[in-house]
N, C-alpha and C positions, 0 to 999 in steps of 0.2 A: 769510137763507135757511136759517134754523136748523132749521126742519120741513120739509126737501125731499124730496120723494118722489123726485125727479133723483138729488140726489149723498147717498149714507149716511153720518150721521155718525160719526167714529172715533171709538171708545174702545176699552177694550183689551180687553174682549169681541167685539166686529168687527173687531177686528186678530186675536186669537186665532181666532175664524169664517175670518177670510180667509187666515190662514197654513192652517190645514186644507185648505180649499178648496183654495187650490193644490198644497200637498202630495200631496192626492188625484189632482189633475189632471197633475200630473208623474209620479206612478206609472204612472199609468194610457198615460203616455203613453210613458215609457222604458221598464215594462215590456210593453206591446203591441207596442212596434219590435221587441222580443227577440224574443217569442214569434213574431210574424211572421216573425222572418226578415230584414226589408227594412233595408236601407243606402239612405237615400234620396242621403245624400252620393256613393255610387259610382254611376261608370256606366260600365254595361257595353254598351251597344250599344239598339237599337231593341227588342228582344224584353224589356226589362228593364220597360219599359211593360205590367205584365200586371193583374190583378183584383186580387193580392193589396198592386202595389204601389197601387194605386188606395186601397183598404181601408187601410193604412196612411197613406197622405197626406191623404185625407178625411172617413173614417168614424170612423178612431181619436181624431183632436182631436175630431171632432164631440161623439164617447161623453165625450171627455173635459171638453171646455166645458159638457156637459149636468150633470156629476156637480159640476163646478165652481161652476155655478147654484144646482144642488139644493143644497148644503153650503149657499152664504154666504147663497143669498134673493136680496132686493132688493139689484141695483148689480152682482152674480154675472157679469152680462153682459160687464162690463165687468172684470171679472177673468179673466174666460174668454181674455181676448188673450193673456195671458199665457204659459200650460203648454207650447205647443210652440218657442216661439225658446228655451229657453234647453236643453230636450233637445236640437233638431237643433242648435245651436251647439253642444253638449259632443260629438256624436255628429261631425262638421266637425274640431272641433278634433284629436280623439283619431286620426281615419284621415288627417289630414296631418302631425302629428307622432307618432305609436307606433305604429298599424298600419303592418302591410307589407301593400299591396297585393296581390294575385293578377293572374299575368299574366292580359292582356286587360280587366285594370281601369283606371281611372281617375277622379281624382279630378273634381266638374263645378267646373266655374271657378265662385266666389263670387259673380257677381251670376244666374246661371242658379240655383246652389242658393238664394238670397236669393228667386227670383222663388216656389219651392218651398216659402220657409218661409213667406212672406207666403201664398199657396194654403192650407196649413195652419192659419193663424193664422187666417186669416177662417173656414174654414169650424170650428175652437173656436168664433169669434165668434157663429154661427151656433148649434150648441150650446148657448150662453152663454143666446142667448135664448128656446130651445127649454125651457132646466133653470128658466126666471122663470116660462114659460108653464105647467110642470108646478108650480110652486109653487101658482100663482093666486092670483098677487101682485097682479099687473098684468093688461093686455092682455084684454079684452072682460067683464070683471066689473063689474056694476053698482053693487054696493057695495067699500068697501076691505077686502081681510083686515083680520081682527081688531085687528092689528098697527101698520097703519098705522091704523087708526080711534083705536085709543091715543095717538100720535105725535100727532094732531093737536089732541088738549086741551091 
């Protein structure tokens, strides 16, 4: 399976493609929590469910598996899982051991925020395939980019 349109092969120009990639996708994603504002880790009560936290848990991995795509190309998709467990894990780690909470916070017990990052993670996923479809890689083209027309002599 040495010419697979499926899994891309490494070398160290697609390693170097994919460490970008996700670099991208990490910024993109620890700095739009800041700028947001949202701690998806605390919860503060039933009004904490508002537009902007929505925007953050959905639309920001989205942007971000998109840009994670666009970088790598073909297989992006599947790098796109990536950008948000290892932010919300550092964001987890950091308000149970260094933060001091604000009265009327708390931290969400581990498998409710688990259920939060996987939400996140799918909808990068989602992204992921959104930033292929922008390539026009894949997905309803009747011939192959260029790219892969080469790959297969």
């Amino acid at each position: 399976m040495r010419n697979s349109q499926v899994i891309p092969i490494w070398n160290w120009g697609s390693i170097r493609q994919a460490s970008l990639a996700l670099a991208a996708g990490l910024l993109i994603d620890y700095f739009g929590l800041r700028l947001l504002g949202v701690r998806i880790e605390i919860f503060t009560g039933i009004q904490y469910f508002n537009l902007i936290w929505f925007i953050a848990l959905f639309m920001l991995p989205l942007a971000g598996g998109v840009v994670v795509s666009w970088i790598y190309g073909l297989g992006g998709k599947y790098l796109a899982y990536l950008p948000p467990l290892p932010v919300m894990g550092l964001d987890y780690y950091l308000s149970m051991h260094t933060a001091h909470l604000p009265v009327g916070e708390q931290l969400m017990p581990l498998g409710w925020w688990g259920f939060f990052v996987i939400l996140s993670t799918e909808s990068s996923a989602i992204g992921g395939v959104f930033g292929e479809i922008m390539n026009k890689r894949i997905y309803g083209r009747d011939t192959p980019a260029p790219d892969a027309a080469e790959r297969k002599q």
